[in-house]
C-alpha positions, -999 to 999 in steps of 0.1 A, spaced: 198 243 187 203 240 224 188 270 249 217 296 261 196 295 292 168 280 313 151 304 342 139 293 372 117 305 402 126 297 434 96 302 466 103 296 499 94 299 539 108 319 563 110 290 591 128 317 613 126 357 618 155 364 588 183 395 596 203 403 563 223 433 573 227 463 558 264 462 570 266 488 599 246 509 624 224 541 614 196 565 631 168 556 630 142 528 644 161 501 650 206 504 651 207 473 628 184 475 599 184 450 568 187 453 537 154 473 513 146 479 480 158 514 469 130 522 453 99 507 472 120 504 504 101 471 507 130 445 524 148 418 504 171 392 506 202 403 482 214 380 456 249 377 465 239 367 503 217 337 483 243 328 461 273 329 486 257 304 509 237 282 483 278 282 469 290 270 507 259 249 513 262 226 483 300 225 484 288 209 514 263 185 500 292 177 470 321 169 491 339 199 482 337 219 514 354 239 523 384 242 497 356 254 468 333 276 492 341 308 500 359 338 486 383 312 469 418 330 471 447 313 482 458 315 521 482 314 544 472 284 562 481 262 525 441 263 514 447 271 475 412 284 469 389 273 444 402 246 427 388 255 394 385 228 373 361 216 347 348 183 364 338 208 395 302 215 401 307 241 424 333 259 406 316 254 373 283 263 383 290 292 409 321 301 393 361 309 408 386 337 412 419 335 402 431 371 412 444 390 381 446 359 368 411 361 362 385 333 366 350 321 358 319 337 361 300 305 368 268 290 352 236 305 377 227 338 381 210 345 415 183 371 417 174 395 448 148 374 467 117 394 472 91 394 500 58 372 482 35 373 511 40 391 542 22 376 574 1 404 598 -15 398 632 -51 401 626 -79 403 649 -89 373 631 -54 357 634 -24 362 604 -32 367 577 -7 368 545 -6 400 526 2 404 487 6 434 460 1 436 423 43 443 418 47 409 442 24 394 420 39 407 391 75 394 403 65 356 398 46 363 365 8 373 374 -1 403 363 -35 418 381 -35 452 363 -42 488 378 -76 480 392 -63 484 431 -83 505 456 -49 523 476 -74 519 505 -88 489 498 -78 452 514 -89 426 484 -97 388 493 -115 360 475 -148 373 494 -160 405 504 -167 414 539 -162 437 576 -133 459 580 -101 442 589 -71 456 607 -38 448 595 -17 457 622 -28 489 636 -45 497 602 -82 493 596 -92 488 559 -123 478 541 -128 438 528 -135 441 491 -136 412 464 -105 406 438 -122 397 405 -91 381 396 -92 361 423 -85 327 402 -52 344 391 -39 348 427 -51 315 439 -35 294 406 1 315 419 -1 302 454 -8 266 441 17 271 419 44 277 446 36 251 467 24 275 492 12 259 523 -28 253 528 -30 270 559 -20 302 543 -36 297 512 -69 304 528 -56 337 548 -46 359 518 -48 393 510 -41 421 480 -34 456 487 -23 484 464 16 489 463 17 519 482 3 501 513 22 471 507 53 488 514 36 504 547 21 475 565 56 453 560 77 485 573 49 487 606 54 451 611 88 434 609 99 418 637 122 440 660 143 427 692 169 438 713 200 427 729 224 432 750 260 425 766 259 403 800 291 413 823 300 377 831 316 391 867 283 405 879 251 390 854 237 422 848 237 443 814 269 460 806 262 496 801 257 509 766 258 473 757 223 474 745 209 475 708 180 469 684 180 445 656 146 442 629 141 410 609 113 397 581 93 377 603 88 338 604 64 324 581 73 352 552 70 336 521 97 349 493 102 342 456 141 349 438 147 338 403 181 314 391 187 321 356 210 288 347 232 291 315 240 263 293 276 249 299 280 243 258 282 280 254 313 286 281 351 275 285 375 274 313 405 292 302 426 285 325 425 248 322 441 226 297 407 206 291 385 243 285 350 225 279 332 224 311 325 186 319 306 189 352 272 200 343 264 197 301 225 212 306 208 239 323 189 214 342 221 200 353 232 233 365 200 238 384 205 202 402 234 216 421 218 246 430 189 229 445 221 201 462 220 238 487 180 240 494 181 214 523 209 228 545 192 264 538 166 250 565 191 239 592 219 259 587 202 290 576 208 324 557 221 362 567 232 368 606 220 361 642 217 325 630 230 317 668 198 337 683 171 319 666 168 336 628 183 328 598 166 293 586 147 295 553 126 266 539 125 262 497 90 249 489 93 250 453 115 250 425 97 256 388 111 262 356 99 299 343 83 301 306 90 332 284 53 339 284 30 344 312 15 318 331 34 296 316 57 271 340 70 237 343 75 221 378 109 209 386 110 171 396 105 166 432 138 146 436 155 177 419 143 200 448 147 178 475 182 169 468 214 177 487 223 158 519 204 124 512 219 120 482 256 136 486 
């Protein structure tokens, strides 16, 4: 019998400094803060800001921008919306409105994107921070055993500040755990070697103390100085954060199109098929980027790897490299 569904985790780069909104202006640090976890406050990218522009990117990549990107509804300028049918990947595999009419769910399920490793100035240069529920997030589980006031690397050693915290260097005995994660995300090799584990508690701390904040403000074009009360704050994650989102991809066999006369979905007939048009969206996520300021140098995010996610720990497949490279080469 076929699999009702096939999940999938997703790491990439932060090439830029990311801004995902919260949506308005509060008090507080900064006057435009992005999105957090409720609970651990740590910051995340939603999963409707990674499915609305993985939708609009590969409509791109399929030739089916912009009439199947977007919120889909009819307007005034003659665009009908989503088109709907079954032979439509985008449609099909993000899914279209139809009003009261109803519609189609789609076939992928976008989780929130969560922060992997978190880069830190150092005195000895950045270094790439990690906690056990990070860990736990892409499917290694380290236990309890974290000192809350304890930094944990492959070797023990000195004191090292992490921003303007000082903590003590002490050995992860499940070190071989962390290490087969990073390899198994196609995390970089310059980062590999700058990794570190702290307890939850701090993890949610040091990325608070050290996303990236800048300012802005209003230039009067008559006289090139500020406009007054023109000025405002803005925090981002910073470039070179590494995150990790799952996409849950459900097999077309199980769904129909009611609104169509032919009801069987016909563009996509696996859960690997569904995932190929996701990943069609992973190249323009570099260039064309993701959440706002994306005209001020943020917003680019680069995918490094796209694996298939067994039921039981530790256990993954890697998706084929032409499956995660593809989108604009081979639109």
């Amino acid at each position: 019998m076929a699999e009702s569904f096939k999940p999938y985790i997703v790491t990439a780069q932060a090439v830029d400094p990311i801004h995902v909104g919260t949506g308005g202006a509060r008090l507080g640090r900064v006057d435009l803060s992005i999105v957090r976890d409720p609970v651990t406050r740590v910051p995340k990218i939603p999963g409707s800001s990674l499915a609305g522009v993985s939708r609009a990117s590969a409509a791109m990549a399929k030739g089916k921008y912009p009439t199947c990107a977007g919120q889909g509804q009819p307007g005034r300028d003659g665009n009908k919306g989503h088109c709907g049918q079954p032979d439509c990947p985008i449609c099909m595999v993000f899914g279209f409105a139809r009003g009261e009419g109803g519609g189609f769910a789609g076939l992928a399920a976008f989780s929130d994107a969560q922060v992997f490793l978190f880069p830190v100035a150092t005195r000895e240069g950045p270094l790439w921070i990690t906690s056990p529920e990070a860990l736990r997030f892409i499917g290694v589980d380290l236990g309890n055993g974290c000192d809350e006031t304890a930094l944990y690397r492959e070797n023990d050693g000195a004191q090292l500040n992490l921003g303007w915290l000082l903590l003590p260097v002490k050995t992860l005995d499940r070190w071989d755990k962390v290490r087969n994660a990073l390899t198994a995300g196609n995390v970089p090799r310059f980062v590999e070697g700058k990794v570190g584990v702290v307890s939850d508690k701090l993890f949610t701390h040091i990325v608070n103390s050290n996303l990236e904040v800048r300012t802005s403000v209003s230039i009067d074009p008559e006289t090139g100085a500020a406009e007054e009360g023109a000025l405002f704050t803005y925090e981002a994650l910073p470039r070179a954060t590494i995150l990790a989102w799952n996409v849950t991809c459900r097999n077309p066999a199980h769904f129909k199109v009611k609104e169509s006369k032919e009801s069987s979905v016909s563009a996509v007939d696996s859960c690997e098929k569904v995932m190929d048009v996701v990943c069609a969206a992973h190249p323009y996520l570099e260039h064309l980027g993701i959440g706002g300021m994306g005209t001020r140098g943020m917003g680019r995010l680069r995918v490094l790897h796209v694996q298939e996610r067994s039921s039981r720990e530790g256990e993954t497949g890697a998706v084929p490299a032409a499956r995660v490279n593809a989108g604009v080469a081979n639109a």
